[in-house]
VOBA-1610 file (N, C-alpha, C; in pm, whole numbers, padded with zeros to 5 digits, always signed):
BEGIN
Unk-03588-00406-00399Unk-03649-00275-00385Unk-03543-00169-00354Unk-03399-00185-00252Unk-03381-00082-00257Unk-03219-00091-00364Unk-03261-00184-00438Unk-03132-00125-00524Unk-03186-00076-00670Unk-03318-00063-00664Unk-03423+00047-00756Unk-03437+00163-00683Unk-03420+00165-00564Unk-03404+00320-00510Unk-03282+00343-00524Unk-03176+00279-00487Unk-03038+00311-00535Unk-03033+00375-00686Unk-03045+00309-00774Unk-03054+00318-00919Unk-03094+00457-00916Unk-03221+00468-00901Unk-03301+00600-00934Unk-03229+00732-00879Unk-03178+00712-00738Unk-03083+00818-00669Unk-02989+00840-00739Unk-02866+00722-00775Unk-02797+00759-00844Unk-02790+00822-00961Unk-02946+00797-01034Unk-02937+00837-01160Unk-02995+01006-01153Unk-03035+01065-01040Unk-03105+01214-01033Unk-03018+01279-00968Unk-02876+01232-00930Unk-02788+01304-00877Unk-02736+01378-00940Unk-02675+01494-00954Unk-02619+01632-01018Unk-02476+01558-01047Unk-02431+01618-01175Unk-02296+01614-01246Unk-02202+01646-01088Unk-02230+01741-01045Unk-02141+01826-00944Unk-02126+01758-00800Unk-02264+01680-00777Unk-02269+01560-00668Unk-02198+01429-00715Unk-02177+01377-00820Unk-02102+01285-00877Unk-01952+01334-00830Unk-01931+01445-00889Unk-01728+01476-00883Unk-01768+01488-00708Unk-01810+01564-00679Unk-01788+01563-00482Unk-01797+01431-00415Unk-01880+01291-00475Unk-01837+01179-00408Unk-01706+01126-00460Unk-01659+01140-00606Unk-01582+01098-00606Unk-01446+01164-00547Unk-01442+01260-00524Unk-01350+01365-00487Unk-01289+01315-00316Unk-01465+01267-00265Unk-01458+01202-00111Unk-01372+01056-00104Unk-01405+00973-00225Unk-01362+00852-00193Unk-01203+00862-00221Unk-01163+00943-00350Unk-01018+00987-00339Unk-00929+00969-00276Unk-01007+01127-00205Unk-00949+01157-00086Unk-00925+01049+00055Unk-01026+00975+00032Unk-01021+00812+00162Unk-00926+00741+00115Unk-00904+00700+00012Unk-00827+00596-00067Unk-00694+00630-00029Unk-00652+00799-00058Unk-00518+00850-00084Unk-00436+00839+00086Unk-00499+00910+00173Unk-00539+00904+00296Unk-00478+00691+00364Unk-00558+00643+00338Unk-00559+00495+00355Unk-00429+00440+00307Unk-00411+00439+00113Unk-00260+00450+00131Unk-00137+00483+00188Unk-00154+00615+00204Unk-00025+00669+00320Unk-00062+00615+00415Unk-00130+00612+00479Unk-00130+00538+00645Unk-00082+00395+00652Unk-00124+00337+00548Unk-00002+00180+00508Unk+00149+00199+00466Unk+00143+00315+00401Unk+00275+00306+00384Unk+00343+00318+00493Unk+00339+00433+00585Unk+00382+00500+00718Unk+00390+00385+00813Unk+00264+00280+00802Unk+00290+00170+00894Unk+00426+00058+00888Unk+00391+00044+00700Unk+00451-00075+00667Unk+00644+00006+00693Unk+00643+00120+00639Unk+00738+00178+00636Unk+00847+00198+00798Unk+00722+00208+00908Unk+00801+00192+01012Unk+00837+00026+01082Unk+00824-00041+01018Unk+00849-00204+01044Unk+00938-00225+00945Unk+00995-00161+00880Unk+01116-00206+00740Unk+01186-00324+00765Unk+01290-00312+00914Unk+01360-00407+00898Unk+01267-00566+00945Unk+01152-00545+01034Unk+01154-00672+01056Unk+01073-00721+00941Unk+01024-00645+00832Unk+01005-00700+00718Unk+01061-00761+00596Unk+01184-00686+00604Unk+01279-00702+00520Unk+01358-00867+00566Unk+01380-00848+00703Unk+01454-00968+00776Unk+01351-01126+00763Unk+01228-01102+00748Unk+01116-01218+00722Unk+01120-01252+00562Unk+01159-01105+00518Unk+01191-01192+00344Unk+01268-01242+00284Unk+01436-01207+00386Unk+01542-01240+00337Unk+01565-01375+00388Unk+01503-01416+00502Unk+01558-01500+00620Unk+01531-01674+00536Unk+01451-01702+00450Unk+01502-01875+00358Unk+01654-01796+00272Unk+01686-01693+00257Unk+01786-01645+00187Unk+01943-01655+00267Unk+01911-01592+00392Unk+02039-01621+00470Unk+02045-01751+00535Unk+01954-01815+00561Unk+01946-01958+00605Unk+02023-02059+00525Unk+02086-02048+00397Unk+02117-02146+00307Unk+02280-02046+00290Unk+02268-01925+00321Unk+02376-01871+00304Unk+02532-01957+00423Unk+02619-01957+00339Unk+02735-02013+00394Unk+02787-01923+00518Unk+02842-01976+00587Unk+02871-01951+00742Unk+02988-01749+00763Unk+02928-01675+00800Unk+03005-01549+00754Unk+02968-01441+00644Unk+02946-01515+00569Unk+02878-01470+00427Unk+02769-01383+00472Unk+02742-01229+00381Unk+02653-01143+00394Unk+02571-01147+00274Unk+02461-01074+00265Unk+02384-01059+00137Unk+02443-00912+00089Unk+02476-00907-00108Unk+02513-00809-00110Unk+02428-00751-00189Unk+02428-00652-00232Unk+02298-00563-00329Unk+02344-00518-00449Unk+02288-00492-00552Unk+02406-00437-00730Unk+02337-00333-00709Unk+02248-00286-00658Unk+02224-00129-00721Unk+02199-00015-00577Unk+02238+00083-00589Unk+02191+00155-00455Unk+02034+00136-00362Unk+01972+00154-00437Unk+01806+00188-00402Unk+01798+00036-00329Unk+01864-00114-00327Unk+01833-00215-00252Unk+01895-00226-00156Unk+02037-00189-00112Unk+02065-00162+00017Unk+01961-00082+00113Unk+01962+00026+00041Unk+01932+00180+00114Unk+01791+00099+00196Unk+01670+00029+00142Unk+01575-00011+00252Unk+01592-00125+00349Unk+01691-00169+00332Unk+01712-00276+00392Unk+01863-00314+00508Unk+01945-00226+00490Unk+02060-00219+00545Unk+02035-00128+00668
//
């Protein structure tokens, strides 16, 4: 029953009420992203250090990890 009231709502809703929910969820989505990024972004290194770490574990004694292109240092160094 109420996903025939759903149906019917959805279907008598205005062109202009359609773009304003979608405009809302957007806006939540876009919102939600940045706030992960900002999170994940302020934990870099101990993220970076949990992905590298079976990598330096096998690495020989002294030995560093090195990077070929700029942009892979720069988040991780």
């Amino acid at each position: 029953m109420t996903d025939q009231n759903s149906t019917e709502q959805f279907e008598s809703q205005a062109l202009t009420e359609h773009l304003r929910e979608l405009r809302t969820c957007l806006i939540v989505s876009f919102v939600a992203v940045f706030l992960g990024f900002c999170a994940s972004y302020a934990f870099i290194r101990p993220i970076g250090h949990r992905f590298f770490q079976p990598l330096t574990e096998v690495l020989p004694e002294g030995s560093s990890l090195i990077f070929t292109s700029y942009q892979e240092g720069f988040f991780f160094i």
